[in-house]
N, C-alpha and C positions, 0 to 999 in steps of 0.2 A: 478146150479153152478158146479154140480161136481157129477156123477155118481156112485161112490163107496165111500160113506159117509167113512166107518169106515177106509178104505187104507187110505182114504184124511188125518184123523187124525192121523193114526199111522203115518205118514208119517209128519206130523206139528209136531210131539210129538219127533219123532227123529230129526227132523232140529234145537226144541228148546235142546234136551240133547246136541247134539254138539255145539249151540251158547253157553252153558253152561261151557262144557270144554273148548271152547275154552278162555272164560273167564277167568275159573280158572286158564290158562295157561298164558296168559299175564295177567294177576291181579297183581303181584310185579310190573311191566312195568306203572302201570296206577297210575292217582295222588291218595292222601291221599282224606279221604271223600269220606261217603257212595253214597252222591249223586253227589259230583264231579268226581269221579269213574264212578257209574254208568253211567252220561251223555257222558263221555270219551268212554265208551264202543261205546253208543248206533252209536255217530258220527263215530265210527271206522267202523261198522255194516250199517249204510247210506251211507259212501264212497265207500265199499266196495262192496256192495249189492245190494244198494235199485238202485244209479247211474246205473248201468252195466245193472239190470234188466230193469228200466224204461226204458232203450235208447234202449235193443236190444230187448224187445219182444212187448209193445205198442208202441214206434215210429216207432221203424225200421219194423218190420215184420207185426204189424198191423196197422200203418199210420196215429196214433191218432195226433193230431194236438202238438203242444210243450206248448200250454197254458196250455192242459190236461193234459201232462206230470207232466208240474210243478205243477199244484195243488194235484196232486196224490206224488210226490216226498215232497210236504209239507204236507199230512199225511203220509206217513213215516218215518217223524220226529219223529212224536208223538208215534210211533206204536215203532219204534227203542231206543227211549227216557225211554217208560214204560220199554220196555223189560229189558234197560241196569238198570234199578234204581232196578227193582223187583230180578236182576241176584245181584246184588251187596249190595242188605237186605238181602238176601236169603244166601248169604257167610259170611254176618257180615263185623267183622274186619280183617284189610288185614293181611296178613302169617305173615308177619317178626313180626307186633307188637303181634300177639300170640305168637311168641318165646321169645320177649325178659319179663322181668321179671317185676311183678308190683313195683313200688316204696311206 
């Protein structure tokens, strides 16, 4: 699969710290709710991502069929889904309601 195991990972290890930031960074922007949030991410991270990947590097460049496409773009739902629910446990509750004050 991949001939320099430990670069493979350092290298997953820093694309998840930046999906990370990048979360922190639009998390006011995304709805209320750990998992409404999080799912909000993960679709942001599918549109964004997984579309542009699947079309330009398995259909376009290696000519996989577009059935293949899509069942690999419907596991990336799931792969996109866990990341964005684990990124937005992992932060708690969103900024503003830690600022304001308990009643």
């Amino acid at each position: 699969m991949f001939t320099n195991g430990p670069l493979y990972m350092a290298i997953a290890a820093v694309i998840g710290v930046v999906h990370g930031l990048v979360f922190y960074w639009i998390e006011p922007a995304l709805p209320r709710g750990i998992a409404t949030r999080g799912l909000a991410f993960g679709a942001i991270l599918w549109a964004l991502m997984a579309l542009y990947f699947e079309f330009h590097a398995p259909f376009n460049m290696f000519g996989e069929p577009l059935a293949l496409v899509a069942v690999e773009l419907v596991f990336w739902i799931a792969v996109v889904a866990v990341q964005g629910l684990v990124l937005s446990i992992i932060y708690g509750r969103r900024r503003h309601e830690l600022a304001t004050p308990v009643e």
